[in-house]
N, C-alpha and C positions, 0 to 999 in steps of 0.2 A: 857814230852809227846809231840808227836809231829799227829797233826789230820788238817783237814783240810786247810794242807796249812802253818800253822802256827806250833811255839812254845808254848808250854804249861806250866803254871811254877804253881803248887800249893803246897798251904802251909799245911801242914797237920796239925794236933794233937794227937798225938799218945794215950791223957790220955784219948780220948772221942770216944766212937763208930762211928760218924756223919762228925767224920773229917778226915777220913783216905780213902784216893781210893780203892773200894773193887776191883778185877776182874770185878765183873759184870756188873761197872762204861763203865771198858776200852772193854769189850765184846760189849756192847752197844755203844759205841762210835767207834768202827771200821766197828760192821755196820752202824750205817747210814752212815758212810763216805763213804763206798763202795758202797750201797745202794743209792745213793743219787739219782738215777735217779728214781728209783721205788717209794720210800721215796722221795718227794722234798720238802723240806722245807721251801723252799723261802716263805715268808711273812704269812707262819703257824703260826699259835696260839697256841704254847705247853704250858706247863706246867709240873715242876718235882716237884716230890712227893720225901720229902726224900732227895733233892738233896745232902747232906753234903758236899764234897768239893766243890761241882759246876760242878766238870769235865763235866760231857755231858749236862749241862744245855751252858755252854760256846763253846761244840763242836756244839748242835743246831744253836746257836745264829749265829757262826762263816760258818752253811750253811746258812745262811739268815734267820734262824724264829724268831718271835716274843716269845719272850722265859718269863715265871714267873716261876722263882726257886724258891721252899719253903720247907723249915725245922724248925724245934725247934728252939723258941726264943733261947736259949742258945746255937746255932751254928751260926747263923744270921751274927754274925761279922766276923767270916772268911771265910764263903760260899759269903757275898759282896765281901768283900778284894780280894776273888779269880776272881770271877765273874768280876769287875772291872779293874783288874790288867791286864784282857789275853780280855778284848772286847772293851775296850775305846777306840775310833777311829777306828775299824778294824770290825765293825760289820753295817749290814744294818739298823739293829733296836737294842738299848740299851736292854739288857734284864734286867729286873726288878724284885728284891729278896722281897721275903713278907713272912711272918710268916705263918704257917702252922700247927699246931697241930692235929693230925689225928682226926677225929669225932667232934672236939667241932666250932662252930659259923662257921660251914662253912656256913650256908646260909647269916650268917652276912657279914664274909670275902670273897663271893663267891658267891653273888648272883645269884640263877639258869638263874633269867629271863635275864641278862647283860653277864654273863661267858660265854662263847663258847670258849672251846679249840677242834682244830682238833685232837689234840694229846695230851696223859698225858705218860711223861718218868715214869720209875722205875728201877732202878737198886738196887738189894739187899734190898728191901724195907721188907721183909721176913724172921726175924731170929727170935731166940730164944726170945722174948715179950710180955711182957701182950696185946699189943694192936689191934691183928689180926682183932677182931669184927670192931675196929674204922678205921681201914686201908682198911676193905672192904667199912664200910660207905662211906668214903674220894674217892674212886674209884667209887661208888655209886651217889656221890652228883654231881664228876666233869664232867661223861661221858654221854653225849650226843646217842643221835642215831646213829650220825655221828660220834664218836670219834672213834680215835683208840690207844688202849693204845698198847707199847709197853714198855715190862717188863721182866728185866734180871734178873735169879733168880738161884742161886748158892743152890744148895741140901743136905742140912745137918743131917735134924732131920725129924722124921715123922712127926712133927707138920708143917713142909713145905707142905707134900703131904694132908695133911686135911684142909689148908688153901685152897689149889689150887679144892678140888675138892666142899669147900663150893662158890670158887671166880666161875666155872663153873655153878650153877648154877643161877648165873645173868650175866655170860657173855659167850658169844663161843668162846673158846679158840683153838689156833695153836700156833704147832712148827714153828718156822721161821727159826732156825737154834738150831744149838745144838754141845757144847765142851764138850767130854766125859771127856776128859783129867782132866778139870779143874771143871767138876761137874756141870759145868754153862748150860741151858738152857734160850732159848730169844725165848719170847712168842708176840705173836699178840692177840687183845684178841677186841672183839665188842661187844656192848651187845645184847641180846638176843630178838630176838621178834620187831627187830628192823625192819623198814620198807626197802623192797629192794632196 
């Protein structure tokens, strides 16, 4: 892959859902590259939900934010490997992989009053899963007033469209852009009620 500037090399896993570059990784990481002026990144506080290879948690880092990728203990090792391999030395701020489980000890691992992310990534965080309730919580615990999630989401099952219109209401959601072709929509999404 090639995104900001740089080479991209990652390693997949073909046996694991969490290790393999979806579409809606690289949809999302061609915008913000393109985006990057509207989108600036520089010294942002992101966060990826889901990251599994790493890819846009690495294309963040690689515009200058301060990037925490996180997925399931049992990816962990090769979302670093990746994350390390494509930012060591080439990045303004080291980003840092942490464990993530959707809904459980996020106020442990995430405390509201310390976390401030500008931004929570998602790419493909949205398929066929038991864990829809705990992936709204995890969007719930991490976004701020001020956050803004952006979240690329490939349209499979109608269990996608009842996720999105339970995630509406606690956030106001937009199109940002949208690939007929490829099914992908990339959402902007703030929460609700939030002060102007």
């Amino acid at each position: 892959f090639h995104f900001a500037g740089h080479e991209i090399r990652i390693t997949e896993a073909t046996d694991c859902y969490g290790a393999v570059v979806w579409p809606s990784a690289l949809v999302l990481c061609y915008f913000l590259e393109t985006n990057s002026k509207q989108y600036n990144l520089v010294d942002k506080n992101v966060i990826e939900i889901g990251a599994g290879t790493g890819l846009v948690s690495i294309v963040a880092s690689l515009l200058g934010a301060l990037v925490t990728a996180t997925d399931l203990p049992e990816l962990l090792g090769n979302l670093e490997y990746n994350v390390l391999q494509n930012t060591k030395l080439k990045c303004k701020h080291q980003p840092r992989v942490k464990e993530l489980s959707w809904g459980i000890d996020l106020e442990k691992n995430f405390p509201s009053s310390s976390c401030h992310f500008d931004y929570i990534m998602a790419a493909d965080v949205v398929y066929h899963h038991p864990f829809l309730d705990e992936l709204l919580l995890t969007f719930d615990h991490l976004c701020k007033n001020d956050t803004v999630i952006l979240w690329a989401m490939k349209f499979r099952l109608d269990k996608e469209n009842q996720f999105v219109g339970r995630f509406q209401t606690l956030f106001d959601l937009e199109v940002i852009s949208d690939f007929p072709s490829l099914n992908i929509t990339l959402y902007k999404a703030m929460r609700k009620g939030r002060m102007k």
